[in-house]
N, C-alpha and C positions, 0 to 999 in steps of 0.2 A: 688397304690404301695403296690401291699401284698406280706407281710413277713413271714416266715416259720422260726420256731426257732429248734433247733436240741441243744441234749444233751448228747447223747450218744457218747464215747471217739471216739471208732470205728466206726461210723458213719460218723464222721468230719473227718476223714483221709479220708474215702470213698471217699465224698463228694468234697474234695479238689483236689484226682489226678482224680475226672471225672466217676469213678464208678459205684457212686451211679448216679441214672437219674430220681429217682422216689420216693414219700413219700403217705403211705397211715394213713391219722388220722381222728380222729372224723372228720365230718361234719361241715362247718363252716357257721354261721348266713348272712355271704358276699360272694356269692360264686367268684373265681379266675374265669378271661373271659382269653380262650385263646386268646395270642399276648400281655397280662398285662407282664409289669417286674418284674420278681420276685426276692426279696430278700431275701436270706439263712443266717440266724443270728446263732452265738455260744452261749447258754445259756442267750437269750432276757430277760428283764423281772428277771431275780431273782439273787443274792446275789452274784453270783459266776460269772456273765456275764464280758464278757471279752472286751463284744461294736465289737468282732472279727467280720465284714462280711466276709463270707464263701467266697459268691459269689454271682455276680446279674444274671440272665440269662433273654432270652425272655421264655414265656412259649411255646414251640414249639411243642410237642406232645399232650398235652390234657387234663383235667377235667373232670373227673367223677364221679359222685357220685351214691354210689348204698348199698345196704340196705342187711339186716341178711332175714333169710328164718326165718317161723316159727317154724322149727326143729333147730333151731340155729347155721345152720350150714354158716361160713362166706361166703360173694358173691364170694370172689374168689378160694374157693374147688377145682373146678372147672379146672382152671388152672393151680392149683400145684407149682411146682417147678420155674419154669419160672417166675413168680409174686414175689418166696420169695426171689431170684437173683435178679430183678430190683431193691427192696428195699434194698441190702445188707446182707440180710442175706447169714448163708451158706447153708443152707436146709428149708423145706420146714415145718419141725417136728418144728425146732426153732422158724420158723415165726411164725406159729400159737400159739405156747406156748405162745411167746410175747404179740400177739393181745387178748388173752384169759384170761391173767394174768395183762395185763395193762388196757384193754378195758369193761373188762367182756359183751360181746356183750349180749345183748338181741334181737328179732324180731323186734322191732323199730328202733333199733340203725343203723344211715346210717354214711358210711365213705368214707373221697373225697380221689382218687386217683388222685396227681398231677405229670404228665412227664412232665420232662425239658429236 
């Protein structure tokens, strides 16, 4: 039963009318099997949590996990604009700001992209 916790206001709107389909974060010690149920929590875990389930889904699309270059630059460059729209964002400049300023990626640092 793994759980995704989301915190961002605009996110959880996303999230709620169907949007958002996709979360990319650190790497997790348990990796998600596709076909597991996933559960989407509003603020798990800390002071402000609301117990709100987003929503449960199957995981229908897929699990990845994939790692920084040694020029640091993130796995998905690559793909651009398309990757920063699954996640919610509205551009591609913003997402990378985001993962750059929240993550500070270094060459080792691997993160799982889950589609629901």
């Amino acid at each position: 039963m793994p759980a995704l916790s989301f915190s961002l206001d605009w996110k959880r709107v996303k999230i709620e009318s169907g949007e958002i389909r996709q979360t990319i974060r650190l790497a997790r010690k348990r990796p998600i099997k596709v076909g597991d149920k996933l559960y989407l929590y509003w603020k798990m875990r800390t002071k402000e949590c609301c117990s709100i389930l987003i929503g449960s889904t199957d995981l229908l699309k897929g699990y990845y996990t994939v790692g920084c270059t040694e020029s640091y630059r993130l796995p998905w460059d690559s793909l651009g604009e398309g990757v920063a729209l699954l996640d919610g964002f509205d551009s591609y400049t913003t997402f990378r700001a985001f993962f750059e300023t929240h993550y500070h990626p270094q060459p080792d640092t691997l993160f799982d992209i889950v589609r629901w």
